[in-house]
Backbone atoms as SQL, in Angstrom:
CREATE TABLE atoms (id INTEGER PRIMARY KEY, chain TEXT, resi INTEGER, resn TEXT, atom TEXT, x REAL, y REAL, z REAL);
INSERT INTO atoms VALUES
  (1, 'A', 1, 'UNK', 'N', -49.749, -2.133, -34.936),
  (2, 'A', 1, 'UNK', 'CA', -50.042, -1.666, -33.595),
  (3, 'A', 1, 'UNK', 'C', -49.638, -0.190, -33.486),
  (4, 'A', 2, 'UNK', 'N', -50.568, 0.771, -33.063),
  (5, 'A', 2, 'UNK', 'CA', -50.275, 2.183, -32.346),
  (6, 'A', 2, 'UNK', 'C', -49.803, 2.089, -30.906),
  (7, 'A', 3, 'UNK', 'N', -48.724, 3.327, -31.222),
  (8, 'A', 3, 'UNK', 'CA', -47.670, 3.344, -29.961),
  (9, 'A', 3, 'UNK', 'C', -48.580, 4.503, -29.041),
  (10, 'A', 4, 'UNK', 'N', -49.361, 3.885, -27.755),
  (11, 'A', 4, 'UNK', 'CA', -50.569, 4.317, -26.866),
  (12, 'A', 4, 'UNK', 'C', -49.648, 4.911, -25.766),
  (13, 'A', 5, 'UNK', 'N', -47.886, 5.344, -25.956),
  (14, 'A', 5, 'UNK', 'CA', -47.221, 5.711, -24.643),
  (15, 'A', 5, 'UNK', 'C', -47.058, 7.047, -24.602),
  (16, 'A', 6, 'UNK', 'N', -47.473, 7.703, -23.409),
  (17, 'A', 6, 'UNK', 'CA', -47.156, 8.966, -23.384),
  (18, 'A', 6, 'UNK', 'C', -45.625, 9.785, -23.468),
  (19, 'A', 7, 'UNK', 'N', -45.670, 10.928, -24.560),
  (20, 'A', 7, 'UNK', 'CA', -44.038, 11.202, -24.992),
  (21, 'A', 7, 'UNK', 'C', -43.298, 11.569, -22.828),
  (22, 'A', 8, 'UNK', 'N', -41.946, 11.443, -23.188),
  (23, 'A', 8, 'UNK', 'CA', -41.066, 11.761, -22.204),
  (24, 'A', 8, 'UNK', 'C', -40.681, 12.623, -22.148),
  (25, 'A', 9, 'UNK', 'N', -40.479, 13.331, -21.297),
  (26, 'A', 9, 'UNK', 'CA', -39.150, 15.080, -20.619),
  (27, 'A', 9, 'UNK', 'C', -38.274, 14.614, -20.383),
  (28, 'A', 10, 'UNK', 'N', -37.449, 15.274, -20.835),
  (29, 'A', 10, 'UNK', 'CA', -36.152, 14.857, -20.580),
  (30, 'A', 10, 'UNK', 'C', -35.889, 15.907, -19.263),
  (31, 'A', 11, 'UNK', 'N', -34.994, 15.398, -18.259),
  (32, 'A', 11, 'UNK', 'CA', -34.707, 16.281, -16.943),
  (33, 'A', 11, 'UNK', 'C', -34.217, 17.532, -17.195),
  (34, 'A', 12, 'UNK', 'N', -34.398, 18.571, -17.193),
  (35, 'A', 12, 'UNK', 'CA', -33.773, 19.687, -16.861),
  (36, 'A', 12, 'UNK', 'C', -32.420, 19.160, -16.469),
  (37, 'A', 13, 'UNK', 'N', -32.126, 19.205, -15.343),
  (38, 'A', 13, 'UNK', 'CA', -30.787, 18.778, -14.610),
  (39, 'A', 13, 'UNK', 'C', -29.766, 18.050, -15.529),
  (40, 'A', 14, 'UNK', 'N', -30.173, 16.895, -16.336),
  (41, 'A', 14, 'UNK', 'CA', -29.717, 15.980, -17.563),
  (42, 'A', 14, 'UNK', 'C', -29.235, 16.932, -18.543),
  (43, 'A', 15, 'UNK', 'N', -30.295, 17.553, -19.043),
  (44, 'A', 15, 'UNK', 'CA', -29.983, 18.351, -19.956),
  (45, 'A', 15, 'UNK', 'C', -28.606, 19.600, -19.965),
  (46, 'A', 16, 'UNK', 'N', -29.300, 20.317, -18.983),
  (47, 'A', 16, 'UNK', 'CA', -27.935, 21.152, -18.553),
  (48, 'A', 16, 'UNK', 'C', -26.993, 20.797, -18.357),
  (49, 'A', 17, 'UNK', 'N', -26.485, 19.690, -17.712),
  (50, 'A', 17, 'UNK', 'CA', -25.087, 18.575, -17.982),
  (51, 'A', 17, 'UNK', 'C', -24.699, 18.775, -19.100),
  (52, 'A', 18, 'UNK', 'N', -25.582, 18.419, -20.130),
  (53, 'A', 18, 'UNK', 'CA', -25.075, 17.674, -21.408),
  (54, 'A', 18, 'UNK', 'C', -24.564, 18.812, -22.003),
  (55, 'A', 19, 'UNK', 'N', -25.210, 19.817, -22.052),
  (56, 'A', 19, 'UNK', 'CA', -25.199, 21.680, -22.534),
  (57, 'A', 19, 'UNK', 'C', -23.857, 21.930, -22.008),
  (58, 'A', 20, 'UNK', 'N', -23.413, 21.693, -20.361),
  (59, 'A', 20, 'UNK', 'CA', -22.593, 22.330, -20.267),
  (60, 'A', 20, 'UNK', 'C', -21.430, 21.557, -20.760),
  (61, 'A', 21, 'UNK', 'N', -21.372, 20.048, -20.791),
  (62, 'A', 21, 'UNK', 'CA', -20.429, 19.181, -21.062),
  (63, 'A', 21, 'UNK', 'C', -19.605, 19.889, -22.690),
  (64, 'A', 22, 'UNK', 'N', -21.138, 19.875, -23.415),
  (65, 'A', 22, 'UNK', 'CA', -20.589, 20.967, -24.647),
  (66, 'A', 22, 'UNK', 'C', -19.930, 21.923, -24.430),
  (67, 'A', 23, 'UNK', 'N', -20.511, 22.743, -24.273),
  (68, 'A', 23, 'UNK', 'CA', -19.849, 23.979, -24.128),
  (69, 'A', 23, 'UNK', 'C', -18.265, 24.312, -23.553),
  (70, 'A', 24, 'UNK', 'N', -18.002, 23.613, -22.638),
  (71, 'A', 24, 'UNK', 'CA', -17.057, 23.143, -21.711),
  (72, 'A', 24, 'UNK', 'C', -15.734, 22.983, -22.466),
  (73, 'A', 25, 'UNK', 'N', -16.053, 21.977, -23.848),
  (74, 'A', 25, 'UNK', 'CA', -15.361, 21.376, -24.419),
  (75, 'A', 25, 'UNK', 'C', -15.147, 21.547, -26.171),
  (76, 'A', 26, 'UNK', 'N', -15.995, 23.023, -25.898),
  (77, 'A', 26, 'UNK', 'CA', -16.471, 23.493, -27.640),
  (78, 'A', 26, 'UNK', 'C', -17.090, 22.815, -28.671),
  (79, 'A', 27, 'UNK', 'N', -17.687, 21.805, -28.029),
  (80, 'A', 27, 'UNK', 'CA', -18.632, 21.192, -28.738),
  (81, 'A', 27, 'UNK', 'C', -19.557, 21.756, -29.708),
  (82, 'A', 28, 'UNK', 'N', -20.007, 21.868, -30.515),
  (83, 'A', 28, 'UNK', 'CA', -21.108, 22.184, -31.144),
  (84, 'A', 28, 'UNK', 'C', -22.428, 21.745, -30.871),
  (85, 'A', 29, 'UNK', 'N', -23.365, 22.062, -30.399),
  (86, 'A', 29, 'UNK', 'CA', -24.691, 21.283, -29.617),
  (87, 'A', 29, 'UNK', 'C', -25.727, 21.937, -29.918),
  (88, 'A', 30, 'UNK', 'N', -27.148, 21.370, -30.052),
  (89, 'A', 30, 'UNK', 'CA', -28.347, 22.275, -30.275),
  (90, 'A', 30, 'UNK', 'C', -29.557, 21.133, -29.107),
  (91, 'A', 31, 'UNK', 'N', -30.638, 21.662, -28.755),
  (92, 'A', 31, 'UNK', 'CA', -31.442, 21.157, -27.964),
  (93, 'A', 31, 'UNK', 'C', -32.467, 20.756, -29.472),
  (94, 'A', 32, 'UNK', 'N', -32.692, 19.696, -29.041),
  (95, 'A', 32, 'UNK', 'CA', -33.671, 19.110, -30.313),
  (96, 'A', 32, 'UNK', 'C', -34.916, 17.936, -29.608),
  (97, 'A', 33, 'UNK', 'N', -35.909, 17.983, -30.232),
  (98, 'A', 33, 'UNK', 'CA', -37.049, 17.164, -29.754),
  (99, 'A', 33, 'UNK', 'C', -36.762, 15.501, -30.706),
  (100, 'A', 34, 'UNK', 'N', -36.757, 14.494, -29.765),
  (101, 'A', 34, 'UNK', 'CA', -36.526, 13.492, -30.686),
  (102, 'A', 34, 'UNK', 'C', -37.883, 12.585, -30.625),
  (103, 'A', 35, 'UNK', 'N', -38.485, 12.245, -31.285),
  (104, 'A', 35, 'UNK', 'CA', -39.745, 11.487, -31.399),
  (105, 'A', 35, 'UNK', 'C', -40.191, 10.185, -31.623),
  (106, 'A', 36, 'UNK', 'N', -38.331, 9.818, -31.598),
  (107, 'A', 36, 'UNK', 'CA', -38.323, 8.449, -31.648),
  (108, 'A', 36, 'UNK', 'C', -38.511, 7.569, -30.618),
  (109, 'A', 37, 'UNK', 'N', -39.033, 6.283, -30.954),
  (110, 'A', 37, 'UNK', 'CA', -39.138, 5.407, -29.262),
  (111, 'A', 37, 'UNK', 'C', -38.197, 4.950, -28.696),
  (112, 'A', 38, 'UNK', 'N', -37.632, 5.424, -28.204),
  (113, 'A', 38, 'UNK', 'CA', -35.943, 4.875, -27.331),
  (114, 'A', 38, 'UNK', 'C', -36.525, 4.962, -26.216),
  (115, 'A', 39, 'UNK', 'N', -35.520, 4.049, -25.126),
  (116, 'A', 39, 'UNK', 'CA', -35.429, 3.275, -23.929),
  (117, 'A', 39, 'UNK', 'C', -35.651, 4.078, -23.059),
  (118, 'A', 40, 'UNK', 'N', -35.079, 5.471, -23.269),
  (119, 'A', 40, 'UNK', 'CA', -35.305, 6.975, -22.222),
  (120, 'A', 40, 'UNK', 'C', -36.924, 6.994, -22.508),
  (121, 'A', 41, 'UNK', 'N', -37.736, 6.497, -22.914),
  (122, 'A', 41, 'UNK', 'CA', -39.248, 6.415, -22.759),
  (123, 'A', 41, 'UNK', 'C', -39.196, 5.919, -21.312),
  (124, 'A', 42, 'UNK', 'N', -39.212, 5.202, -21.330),
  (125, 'A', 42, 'UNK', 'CA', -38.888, 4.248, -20.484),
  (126, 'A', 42, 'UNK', 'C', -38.069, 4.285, -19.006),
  (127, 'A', 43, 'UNK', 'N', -37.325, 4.670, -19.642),
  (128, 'A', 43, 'UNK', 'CA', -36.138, 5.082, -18.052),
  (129, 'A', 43, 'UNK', 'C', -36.576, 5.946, -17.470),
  (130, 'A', 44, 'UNK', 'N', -37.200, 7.225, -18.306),
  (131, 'A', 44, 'UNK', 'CA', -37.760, 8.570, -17.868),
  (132, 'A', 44, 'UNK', 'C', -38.440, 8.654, -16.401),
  (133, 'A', 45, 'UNK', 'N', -39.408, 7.256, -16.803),
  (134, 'A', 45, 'UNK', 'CA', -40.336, 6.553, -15.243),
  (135, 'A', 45, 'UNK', 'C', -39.731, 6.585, -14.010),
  (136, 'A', 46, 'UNK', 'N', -38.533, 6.300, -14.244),
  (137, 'A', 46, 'UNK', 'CA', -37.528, 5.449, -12.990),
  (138, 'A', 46, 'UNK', 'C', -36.509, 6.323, -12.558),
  (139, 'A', 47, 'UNK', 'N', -35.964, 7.611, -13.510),
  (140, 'A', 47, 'UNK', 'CA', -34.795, 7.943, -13.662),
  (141, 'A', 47, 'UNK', 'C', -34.548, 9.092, -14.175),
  (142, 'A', 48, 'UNK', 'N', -34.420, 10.150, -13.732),
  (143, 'A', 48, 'UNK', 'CA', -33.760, 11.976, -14.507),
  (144, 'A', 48, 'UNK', 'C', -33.219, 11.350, -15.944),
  (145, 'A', 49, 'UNK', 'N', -33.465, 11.521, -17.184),
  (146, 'A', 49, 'UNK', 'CA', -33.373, 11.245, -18.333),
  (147, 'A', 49, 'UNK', 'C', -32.652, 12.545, -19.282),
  (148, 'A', 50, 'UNK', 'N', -31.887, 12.319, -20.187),
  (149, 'A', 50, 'UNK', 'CA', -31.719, 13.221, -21.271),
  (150, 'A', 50, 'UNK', 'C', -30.735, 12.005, -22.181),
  (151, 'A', 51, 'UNK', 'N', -31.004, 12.471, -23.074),
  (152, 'A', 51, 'UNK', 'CA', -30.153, 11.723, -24.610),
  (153, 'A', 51, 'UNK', 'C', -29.263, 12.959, -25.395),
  (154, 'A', 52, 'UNK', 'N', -27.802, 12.418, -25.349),
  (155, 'A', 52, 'UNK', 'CA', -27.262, 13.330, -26.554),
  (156, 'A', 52, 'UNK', 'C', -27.143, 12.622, -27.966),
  (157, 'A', 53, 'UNK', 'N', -27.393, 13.230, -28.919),
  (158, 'A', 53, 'UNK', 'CA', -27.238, 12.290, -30.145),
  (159, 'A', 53, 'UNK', 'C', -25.610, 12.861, -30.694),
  (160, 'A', 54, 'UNK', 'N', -25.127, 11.668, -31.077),
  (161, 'A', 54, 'UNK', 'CA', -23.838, 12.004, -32.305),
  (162, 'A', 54, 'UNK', 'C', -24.540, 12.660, -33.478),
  (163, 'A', 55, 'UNK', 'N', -23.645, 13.277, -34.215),
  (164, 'A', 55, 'UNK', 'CA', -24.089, 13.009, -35.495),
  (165, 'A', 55, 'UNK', 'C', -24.688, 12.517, -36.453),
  (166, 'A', 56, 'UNK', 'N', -24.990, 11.979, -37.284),
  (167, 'A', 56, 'UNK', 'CA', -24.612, 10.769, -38.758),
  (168, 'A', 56, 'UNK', 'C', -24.386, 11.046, -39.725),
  (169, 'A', 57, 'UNK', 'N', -23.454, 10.610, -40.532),
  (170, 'A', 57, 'UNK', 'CA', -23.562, 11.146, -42.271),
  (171, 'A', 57, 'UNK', 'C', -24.666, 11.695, -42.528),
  (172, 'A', 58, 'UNK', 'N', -25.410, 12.730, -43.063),
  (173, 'A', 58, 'UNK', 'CA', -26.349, 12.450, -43.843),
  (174, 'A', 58, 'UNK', 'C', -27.871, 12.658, -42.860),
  (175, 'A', 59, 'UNK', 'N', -27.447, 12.742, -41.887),
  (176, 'A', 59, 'UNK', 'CA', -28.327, 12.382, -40.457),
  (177, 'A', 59, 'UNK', 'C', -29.586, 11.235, -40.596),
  (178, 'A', 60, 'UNK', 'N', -28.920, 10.428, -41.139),
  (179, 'A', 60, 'UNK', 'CA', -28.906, 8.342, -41.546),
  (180, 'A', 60, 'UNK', 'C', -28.871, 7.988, -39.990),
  (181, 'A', 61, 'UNK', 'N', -29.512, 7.628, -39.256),
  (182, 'A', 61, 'UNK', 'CA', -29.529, 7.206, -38.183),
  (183, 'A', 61, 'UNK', 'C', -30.538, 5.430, -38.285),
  (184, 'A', 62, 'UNK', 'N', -29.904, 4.393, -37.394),
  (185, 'A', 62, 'UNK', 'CA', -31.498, 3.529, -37.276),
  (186, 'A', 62, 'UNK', 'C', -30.989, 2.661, -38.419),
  (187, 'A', 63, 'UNK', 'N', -30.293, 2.614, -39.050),
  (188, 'A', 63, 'UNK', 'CA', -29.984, 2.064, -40.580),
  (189, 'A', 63, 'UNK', 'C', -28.847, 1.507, -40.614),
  (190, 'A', 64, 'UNK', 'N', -28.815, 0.407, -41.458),
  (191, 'A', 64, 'UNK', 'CA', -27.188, -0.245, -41.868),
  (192, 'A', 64, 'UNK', 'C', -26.347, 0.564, -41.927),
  (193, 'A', 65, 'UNK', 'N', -26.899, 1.632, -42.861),
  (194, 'A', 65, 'UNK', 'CA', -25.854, 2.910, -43.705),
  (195, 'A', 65, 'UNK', 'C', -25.434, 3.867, -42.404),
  (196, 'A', 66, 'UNK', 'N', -26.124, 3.424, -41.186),
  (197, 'A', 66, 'UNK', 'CA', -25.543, 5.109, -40.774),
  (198, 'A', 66, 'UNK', 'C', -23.991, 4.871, -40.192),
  (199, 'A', 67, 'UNK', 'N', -23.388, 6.260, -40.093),
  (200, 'A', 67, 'UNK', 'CA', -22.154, 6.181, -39.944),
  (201, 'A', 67, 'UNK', 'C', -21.862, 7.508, -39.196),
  (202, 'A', 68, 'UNK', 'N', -20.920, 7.452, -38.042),
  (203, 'A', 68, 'UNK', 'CA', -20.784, 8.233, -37.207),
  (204, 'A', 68, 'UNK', 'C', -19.385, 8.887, -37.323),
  (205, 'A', 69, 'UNK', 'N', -18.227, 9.452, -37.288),
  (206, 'A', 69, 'UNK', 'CA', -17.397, 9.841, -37.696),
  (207, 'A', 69, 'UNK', 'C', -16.685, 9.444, -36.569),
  (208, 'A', 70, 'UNK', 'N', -15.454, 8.963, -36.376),
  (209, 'A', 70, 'UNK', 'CA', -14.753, 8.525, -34.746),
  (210, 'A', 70, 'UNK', 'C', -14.676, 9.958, -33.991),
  (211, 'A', 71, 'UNK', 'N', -14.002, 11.124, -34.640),
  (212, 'A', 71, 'UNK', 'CA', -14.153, 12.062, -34.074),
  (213, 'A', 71, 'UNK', 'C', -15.442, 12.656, -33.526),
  (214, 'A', 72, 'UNK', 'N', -16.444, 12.628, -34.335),
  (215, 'A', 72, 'UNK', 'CA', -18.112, 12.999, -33.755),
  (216, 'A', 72, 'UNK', 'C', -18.523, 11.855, -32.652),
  (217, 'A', 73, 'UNK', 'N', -18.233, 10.668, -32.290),
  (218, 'A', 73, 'UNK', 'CA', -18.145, 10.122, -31.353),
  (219, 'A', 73, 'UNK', 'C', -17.272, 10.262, -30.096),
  (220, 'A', 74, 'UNK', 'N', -16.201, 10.369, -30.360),
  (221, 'A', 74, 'UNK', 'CA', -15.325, 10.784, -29.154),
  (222, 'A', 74, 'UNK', 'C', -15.787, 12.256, -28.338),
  (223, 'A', 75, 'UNK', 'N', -16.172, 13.229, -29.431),
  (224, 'A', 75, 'UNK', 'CA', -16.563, 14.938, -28.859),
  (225, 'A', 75, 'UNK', 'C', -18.066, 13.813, -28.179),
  (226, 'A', 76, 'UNK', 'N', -19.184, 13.306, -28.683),
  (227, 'A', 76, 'UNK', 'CA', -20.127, 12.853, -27.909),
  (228, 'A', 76, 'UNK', 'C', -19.682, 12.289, -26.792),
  (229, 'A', 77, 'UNK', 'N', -18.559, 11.535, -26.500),
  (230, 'A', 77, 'UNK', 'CA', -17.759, 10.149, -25.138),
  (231, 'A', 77, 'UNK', 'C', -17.524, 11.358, -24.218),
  (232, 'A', 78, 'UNK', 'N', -16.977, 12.624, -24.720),
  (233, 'A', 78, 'UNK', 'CA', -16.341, 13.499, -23.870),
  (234, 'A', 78, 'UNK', 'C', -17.510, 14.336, -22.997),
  (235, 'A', 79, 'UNK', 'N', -18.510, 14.623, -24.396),
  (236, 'A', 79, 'UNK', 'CA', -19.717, 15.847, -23.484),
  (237, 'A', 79, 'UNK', 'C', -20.075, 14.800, -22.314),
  (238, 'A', 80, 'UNK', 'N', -20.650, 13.736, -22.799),
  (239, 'A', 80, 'UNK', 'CA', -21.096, 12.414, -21.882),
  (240, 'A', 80, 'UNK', 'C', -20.250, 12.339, -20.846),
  (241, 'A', 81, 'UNK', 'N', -19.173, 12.016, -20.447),
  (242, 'A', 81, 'UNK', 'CA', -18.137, 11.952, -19.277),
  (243, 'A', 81, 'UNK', 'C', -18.429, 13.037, -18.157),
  (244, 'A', 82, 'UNK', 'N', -18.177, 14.509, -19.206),
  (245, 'A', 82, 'UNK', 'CA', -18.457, 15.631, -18.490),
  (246, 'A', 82, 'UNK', 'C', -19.785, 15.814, -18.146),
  (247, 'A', 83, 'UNK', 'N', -20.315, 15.636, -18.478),
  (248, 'A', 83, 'UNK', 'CA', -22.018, 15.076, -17.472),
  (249, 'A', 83, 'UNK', 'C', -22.346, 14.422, -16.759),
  (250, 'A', 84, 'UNK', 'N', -21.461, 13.553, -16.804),
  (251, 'A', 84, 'UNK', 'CA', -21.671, 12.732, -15.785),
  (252, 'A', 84, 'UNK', 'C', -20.928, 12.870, -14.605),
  (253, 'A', 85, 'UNK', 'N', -19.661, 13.344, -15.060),
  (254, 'A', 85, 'UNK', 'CA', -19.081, 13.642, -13.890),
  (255, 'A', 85, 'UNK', 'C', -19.488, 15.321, -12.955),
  (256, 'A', 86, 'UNK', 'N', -20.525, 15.750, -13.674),
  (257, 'A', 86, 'UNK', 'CA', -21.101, 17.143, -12.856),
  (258, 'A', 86, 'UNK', 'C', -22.266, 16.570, -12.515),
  (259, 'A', 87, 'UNK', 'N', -23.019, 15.556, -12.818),
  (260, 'A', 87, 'UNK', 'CA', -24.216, 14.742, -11.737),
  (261, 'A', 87, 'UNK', 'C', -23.670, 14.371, -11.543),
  (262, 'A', 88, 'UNK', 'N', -22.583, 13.619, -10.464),
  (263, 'A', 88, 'UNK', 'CA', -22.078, 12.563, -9.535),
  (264, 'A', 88, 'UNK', 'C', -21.677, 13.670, -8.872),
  (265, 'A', 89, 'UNK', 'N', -21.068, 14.974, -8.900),
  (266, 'A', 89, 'UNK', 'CA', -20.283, 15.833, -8.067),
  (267, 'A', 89, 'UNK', 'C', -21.670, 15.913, -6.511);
């Protein structure tokens, strides 16, 4: 089966959160196009959307093998928090 769904934007507003959550916190961050089918397809409809990705070894994502580093997760828990807590302000 071909995937017949039109790609998603991610919100401006979302995005800049996430940017500043980085920055904020010296994160290391880049804006990247992801082309994969995730749920923000989806939510996009209903809901201001943006995705930050962790890391992965290897950038192994989707796979048994992938592996995220606790620290490259926690700097992701933190930008995330701080985004969220500047959309709720």
């Amino acid at each position: 089966m071909v995937n017949a769904d039109l790609p998603a934007q991610c919100a401006p507003a979302v995005v800049d959160a996430l940017v500043h959550g980085c920055e904020t916190h010296k994160i290391p961050f880049e804006r990247m196009i992801s082309r994969a089918y995730h749920n923000s397809l989806f939510v996009s409809r209903i809901a201001p959307t943006a995705m930050p990705f962790v890391p992965s070894r290897g950038g192994v994502s989707h796979r048994p093998d992938e592996y995220s580093s606790p620290e490259a997760i926690a700097q992701g828990v933190l930008a995330l928090a701080e985004a969220l807590a500047r959309l709720s302000a």
